[in-house]
FIKOL-442014 format. One line per 5 residues: number of its first residue (from 1); their letters; for each residue x, y, z of N, C-alpha, C. Coordinates in steps of 0.1 Angstrom, whole numbers, always signed. Layout:
BEGIN
NUM = A = X/Y/Z/X/Y/Z/X/Y/Z ~ ...
END
This chain:
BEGIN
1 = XXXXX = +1709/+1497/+1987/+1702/+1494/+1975/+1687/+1491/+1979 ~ +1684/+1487/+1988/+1670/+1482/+1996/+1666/+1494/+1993 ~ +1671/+1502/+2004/+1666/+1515/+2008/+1662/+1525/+1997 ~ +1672/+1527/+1986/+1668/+1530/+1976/+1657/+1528/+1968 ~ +1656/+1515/+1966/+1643/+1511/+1961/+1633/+1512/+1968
6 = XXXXX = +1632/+1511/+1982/+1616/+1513/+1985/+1616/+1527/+1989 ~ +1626/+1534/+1984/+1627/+1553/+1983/+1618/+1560/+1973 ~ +1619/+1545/+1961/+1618/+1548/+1946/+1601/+1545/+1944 ~ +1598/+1535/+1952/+1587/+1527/+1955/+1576/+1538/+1962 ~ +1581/+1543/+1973/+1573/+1556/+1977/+1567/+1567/+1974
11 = XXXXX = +1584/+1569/+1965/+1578/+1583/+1956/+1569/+1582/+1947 ~ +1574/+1570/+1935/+1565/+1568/+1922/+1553/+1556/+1926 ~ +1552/+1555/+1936/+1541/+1542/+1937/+1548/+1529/+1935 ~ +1538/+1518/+1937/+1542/+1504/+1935/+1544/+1498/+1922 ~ +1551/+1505/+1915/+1556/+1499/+1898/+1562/+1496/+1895
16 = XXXXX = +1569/+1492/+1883/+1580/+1490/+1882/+1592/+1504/+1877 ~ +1587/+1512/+1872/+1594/+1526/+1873/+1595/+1530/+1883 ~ +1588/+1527/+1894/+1596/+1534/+1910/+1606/+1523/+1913 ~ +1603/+1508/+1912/+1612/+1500/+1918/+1625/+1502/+1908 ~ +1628/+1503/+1896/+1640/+1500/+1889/+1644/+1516/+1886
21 = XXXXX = +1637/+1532/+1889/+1645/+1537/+1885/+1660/+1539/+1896 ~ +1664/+1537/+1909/+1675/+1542/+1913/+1686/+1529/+1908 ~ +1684/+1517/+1905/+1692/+1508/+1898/+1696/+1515/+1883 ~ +1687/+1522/+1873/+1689/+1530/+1863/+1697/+1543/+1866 ~ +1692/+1552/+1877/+1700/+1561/+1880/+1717/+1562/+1882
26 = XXXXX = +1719/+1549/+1892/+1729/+1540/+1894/+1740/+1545/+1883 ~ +1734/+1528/+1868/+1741/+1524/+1858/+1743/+1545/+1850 ~ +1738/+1554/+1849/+1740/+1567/+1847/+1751/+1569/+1856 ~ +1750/+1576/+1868/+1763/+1573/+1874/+1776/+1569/+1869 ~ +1777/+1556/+1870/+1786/+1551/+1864/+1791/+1554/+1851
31 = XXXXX = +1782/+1553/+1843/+1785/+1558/+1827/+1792/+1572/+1827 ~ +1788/+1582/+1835/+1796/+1594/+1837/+1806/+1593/+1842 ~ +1807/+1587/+1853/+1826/+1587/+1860/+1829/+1581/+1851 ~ +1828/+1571/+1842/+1838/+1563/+1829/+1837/+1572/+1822 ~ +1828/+1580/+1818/+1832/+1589/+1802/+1845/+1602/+1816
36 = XXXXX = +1842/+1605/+1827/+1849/+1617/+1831/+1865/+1608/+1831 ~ +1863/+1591/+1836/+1881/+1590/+1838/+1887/+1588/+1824 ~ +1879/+1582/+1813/+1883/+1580/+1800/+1889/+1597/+1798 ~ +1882/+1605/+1796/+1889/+1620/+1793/+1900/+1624/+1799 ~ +1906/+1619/+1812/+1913/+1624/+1820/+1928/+1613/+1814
41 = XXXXX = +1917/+1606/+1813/+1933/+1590/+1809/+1937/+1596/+1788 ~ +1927/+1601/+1783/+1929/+1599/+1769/+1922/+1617/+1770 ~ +1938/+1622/+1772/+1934/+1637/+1772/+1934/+1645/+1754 ~ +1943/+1635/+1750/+1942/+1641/+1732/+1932/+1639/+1724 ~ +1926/+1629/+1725/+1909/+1626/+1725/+1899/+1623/+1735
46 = XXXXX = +1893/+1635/+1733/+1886/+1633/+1749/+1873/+1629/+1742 ~ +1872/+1624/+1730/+1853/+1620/+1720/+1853/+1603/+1733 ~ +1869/+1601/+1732/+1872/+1587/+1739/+1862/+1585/+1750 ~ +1860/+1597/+1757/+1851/+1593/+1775/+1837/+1594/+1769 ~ +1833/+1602/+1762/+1822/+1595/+1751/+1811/+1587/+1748
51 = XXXXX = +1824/+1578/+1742/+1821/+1566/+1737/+1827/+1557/+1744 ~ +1834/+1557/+1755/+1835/+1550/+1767/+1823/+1545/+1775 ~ +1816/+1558/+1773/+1802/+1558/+1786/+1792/+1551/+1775 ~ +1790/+1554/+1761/+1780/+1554/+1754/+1784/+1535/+1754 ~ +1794/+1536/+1754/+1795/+1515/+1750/+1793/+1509/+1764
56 = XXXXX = +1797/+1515/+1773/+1793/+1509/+1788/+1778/+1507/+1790 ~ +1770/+1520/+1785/+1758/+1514/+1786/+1753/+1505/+1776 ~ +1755/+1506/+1767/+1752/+1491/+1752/+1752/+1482/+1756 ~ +1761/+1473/+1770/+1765/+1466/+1774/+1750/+1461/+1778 ~ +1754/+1447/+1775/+1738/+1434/+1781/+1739/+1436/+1791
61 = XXXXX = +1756/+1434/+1800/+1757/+1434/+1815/+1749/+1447/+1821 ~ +1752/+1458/+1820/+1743/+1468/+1819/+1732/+1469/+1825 ~ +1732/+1467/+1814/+1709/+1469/+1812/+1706/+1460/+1818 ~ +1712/+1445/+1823/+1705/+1435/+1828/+1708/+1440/+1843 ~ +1716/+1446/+1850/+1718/+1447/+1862/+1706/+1460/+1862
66 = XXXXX = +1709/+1467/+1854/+1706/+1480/+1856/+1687/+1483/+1851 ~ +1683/+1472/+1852/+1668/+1472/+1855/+1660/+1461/+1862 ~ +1672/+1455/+1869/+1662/+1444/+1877/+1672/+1447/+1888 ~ +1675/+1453/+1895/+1677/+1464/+1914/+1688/+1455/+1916 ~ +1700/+1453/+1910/+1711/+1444/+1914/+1718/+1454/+1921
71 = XXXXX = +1727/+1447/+1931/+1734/+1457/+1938/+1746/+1457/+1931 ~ +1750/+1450/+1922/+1764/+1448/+1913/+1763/+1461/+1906 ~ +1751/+1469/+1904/+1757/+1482/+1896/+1757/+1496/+1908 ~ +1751/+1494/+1917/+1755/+1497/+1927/+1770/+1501/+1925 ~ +1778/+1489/+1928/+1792/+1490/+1933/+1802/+1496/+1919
76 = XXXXX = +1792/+1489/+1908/+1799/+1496/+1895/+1803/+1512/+1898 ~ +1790/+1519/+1899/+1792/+1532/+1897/+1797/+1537/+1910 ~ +1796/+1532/+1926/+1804/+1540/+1933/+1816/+1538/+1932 ~ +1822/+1526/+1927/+1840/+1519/+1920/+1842/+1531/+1912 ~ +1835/+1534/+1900/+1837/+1537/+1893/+1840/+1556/+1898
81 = XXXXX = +1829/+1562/+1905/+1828/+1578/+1913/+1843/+1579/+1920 ~ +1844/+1568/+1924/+1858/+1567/+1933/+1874/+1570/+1933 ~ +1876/+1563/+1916/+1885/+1564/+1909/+1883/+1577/+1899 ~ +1873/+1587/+1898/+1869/+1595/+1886/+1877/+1604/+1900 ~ +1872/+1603/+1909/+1875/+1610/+1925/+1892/+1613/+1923
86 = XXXXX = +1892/+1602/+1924/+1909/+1597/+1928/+1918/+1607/+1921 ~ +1914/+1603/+1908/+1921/+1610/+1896/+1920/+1622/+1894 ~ +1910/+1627/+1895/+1910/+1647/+1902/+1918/+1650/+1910 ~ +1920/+1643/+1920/+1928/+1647/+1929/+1946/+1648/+1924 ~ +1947/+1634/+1919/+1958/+1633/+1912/+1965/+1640/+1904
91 = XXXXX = +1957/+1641/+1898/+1959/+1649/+1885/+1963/+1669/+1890 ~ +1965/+1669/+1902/+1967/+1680/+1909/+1984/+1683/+1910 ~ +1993/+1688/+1909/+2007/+1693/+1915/+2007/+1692/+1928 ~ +2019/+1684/+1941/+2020/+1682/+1949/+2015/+1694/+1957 ~ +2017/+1707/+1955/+2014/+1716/+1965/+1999/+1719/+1965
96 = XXXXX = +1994/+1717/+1948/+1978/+1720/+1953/+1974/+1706/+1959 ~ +1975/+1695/+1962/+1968/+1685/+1969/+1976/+1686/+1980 ~ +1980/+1696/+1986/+1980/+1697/+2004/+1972/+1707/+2005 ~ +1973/+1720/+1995/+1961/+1730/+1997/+1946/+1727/+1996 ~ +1941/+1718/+1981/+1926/+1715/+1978/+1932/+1698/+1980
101 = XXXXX = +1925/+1694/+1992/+1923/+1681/+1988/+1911/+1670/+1995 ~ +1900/+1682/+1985/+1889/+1676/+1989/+1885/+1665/+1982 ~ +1891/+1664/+1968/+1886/+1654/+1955/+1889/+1640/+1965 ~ +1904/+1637/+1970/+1906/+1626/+1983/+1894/+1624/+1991 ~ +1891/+1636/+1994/+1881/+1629/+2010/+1868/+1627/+2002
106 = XXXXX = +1864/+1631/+1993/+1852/+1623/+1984/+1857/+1610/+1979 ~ +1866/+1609/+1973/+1867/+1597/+1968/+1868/+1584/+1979 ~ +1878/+1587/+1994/+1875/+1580/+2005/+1860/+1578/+2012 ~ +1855/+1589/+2013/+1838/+1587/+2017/+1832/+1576/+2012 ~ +1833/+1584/+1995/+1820/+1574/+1988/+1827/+1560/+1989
111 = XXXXX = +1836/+1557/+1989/+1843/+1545/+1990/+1839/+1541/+2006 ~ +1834/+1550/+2011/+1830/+1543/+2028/+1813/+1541/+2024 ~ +1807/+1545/+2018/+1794/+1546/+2012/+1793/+1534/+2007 ~ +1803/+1529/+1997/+1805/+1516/+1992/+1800/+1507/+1998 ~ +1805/+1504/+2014/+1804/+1497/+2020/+1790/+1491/+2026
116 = XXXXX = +1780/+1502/+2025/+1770/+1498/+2031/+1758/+1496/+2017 ~ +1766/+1491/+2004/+1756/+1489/+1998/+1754/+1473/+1992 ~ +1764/+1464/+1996/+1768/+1452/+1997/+1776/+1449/+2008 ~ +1793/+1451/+2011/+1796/+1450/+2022/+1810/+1456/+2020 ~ +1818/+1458/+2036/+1834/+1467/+2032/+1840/+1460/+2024
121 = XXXXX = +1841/+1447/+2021/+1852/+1440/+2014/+1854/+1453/+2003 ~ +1842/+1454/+1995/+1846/+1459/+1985/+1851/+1474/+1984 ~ +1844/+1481/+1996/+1856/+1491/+1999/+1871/+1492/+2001 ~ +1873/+1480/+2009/+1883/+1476/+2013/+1894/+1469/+1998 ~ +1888/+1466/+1989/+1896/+1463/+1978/+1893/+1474/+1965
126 = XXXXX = +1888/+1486/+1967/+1893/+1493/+1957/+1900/+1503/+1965 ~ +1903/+1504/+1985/+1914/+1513/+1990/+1926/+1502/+1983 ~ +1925/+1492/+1983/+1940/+1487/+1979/+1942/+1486/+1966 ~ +1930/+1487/+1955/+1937/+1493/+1944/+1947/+1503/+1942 ~ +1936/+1511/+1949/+1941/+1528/+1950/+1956/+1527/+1952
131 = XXXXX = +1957/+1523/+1966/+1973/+1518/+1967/+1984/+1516/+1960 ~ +1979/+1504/+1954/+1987/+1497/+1943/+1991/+1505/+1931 ~ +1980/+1514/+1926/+1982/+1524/+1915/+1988/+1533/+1915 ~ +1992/+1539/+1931/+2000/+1547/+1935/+2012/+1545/+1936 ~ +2014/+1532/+1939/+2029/+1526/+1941/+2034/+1523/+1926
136 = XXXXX = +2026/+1517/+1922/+2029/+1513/+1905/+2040/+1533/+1897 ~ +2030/+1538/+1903/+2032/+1556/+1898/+2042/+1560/+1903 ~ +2049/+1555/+1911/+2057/+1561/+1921/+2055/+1568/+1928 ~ +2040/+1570/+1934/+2033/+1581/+1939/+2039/+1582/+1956 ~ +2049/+1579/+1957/+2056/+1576/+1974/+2053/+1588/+1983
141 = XXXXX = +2052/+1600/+1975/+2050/+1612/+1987/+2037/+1613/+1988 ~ +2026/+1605/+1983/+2013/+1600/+1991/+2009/+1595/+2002 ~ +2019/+1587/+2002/+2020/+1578/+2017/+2022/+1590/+2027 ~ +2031/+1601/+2027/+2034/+1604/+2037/+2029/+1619/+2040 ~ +2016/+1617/+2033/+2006/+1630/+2031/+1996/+1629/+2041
146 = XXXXX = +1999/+1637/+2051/+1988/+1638/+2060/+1973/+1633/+2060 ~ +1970/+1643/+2045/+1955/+1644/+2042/+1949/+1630/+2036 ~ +1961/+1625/+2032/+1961/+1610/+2024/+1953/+1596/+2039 ~ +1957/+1599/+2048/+1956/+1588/+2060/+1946/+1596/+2066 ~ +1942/+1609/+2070/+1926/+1617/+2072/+1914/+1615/+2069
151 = XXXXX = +1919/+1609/+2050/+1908/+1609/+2041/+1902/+1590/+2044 ~ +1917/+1586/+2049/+1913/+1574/+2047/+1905/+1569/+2062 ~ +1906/+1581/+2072/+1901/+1574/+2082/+1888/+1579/+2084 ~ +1886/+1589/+2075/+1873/+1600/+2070/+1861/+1586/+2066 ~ +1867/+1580/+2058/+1863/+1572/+2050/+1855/+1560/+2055
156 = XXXXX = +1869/+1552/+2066/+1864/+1540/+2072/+1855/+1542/+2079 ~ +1854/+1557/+2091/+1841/+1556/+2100/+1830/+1557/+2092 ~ +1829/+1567/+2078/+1816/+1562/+2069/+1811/+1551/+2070 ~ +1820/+1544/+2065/+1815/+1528/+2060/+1814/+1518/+2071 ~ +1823/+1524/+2087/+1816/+1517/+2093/+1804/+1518/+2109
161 = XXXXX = +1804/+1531/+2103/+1789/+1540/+2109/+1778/+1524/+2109 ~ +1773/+1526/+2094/+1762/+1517/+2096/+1763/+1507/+2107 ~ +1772/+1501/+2106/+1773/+1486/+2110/+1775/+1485/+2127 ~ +1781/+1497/+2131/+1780/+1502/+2141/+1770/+1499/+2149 ~ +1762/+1509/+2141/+1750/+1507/+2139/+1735/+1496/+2147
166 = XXXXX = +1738/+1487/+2133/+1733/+1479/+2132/+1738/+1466/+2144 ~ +1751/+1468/+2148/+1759/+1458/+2156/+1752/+1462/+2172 ~ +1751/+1472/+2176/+1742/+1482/+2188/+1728/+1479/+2187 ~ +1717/+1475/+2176/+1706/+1475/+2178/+1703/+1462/+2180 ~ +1710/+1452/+2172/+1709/+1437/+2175/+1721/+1431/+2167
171 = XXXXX = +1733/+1428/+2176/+1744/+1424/+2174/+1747/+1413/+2172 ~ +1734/+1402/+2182/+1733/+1385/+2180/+1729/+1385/+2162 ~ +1717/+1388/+2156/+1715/+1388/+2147/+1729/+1392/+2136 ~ +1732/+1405/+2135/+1743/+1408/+2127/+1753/+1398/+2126 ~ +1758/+1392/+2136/+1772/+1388/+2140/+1765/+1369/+2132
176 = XXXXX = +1756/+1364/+2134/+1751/+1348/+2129/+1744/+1352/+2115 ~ +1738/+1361/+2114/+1731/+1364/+2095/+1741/+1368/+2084 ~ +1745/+1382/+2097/+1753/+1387/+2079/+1769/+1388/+2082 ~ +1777/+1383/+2095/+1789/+1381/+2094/+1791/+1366/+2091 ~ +1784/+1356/+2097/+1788/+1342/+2094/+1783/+1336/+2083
181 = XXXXX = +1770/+1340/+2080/+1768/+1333/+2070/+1762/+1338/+2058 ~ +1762/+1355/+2053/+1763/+1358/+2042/+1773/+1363/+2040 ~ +1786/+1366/+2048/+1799/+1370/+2049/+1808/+1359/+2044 ~ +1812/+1351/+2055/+1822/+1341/+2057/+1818/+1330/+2049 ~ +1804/+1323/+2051/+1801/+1312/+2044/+1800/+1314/+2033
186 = XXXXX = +1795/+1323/+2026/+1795/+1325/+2011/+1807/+1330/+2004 ~ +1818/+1326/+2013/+1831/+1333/+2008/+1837/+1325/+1993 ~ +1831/+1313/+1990/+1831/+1305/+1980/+1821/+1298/+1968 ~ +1810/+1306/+1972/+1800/+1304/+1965/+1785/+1299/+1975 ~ +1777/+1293/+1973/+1761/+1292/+1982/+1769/+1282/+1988
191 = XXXXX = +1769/+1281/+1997/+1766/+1269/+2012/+1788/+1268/+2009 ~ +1794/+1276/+2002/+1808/+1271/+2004/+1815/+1280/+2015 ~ +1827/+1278/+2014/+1835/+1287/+2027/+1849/+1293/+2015 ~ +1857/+1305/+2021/+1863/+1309/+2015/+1880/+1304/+2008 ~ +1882/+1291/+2020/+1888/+1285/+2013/+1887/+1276/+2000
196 = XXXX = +1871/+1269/+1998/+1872/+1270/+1983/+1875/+1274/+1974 ~ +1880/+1287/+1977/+1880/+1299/+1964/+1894/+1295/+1958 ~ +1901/+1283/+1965/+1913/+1285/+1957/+1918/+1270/+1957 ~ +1906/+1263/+1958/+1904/+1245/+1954/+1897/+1246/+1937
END
């Protein structure tokens, strides 16, 4: 999200249309994978994905994240890319998702992409959506799909390239700023720990 913005900042100068258009581009994003999974979920009316995307943007939440550089729409629209992903794939007959199953290893990527735009947790809890939606489906010959555990390891090195990364250039810093205490300490709110989350 940083990086974005001072991408946006470069191109268009010091304004606020350089700083807030990739937060805008973002909330678009998003609005498209919701109008593409609404069509795919409400195939007999597809006006449904629409006016899915058209009310998603109306939304105050929206426009308020989506012009002042929140990383919360950030995660909206790659959550959202993720599962538009997922459901391509899905939506395939068991033999064509052993033949084409690229729509998987995108929807695993950007889901490792996720990762470096706030942090893996949230990667890490829309792979276990994923999961759960599968199991709910009875989707059991997933599990034992090659390409399915590829995509997913396709995925994790994405997301955890950066940190790699970052853990190699200065590790002391990483491991005391942003594992203990914008990580772990904030697991319950400013200055709480993550066991409050359930006091």
């Amino acid at each position: 999200q940083y990086w974005a913005t001072i991408a946006g900042i470069r191109q268009w100068g010091f304004s606020l249309f350089g700083a807030m258009l990739p937060s805008v581009l973002m909330a678009w994003i998003a609005s498209l994978s919701i109008a593409g999974i609404s069509m795919r979920l409400f195939t007999e009316n597809r006006s449904v994905g629409t006016r899915s995307a058209l009310w998603f943007l109306a939304c105050l939440g929206t426009a308020t994240y989506g012009i002042t550089a929140q990383m919360e729409v950030y995660l909206v629209a790659i959550n959202s890319l993720c599962w538009l992903l997922a459901l391509m794939y899905l939506d395939r007959t068991p033999v064509e998702r052993l033949r084409n199953p690229w729509a998987l290893y995108l929807a695993w990527i950007v889901a490792g992409i996720g990762a470096w735009a706030k942090s893996p947790l949230y990667s890490a809890l829309w792979g276990i959506g994923f999961w759960v939606h599968l199991a709910f489906n009875r989707e059991w010959r997933e599990f034992k799909n090659p390409h399915h555990w590829l995509a997913f390891v396709a995925g994790s090195f994405v997301g955890a390239s950066w940190f790699i990364l970052v853990l190699n250039v200065d590790g002391e810093s990483f491991v005391s700023q942003y594992f203990l205490r914008e990580t772990l300490n904030k697991g319950g709110g400013n200055g709480g720990t993550i066991a409050e989350l359930w006091q």
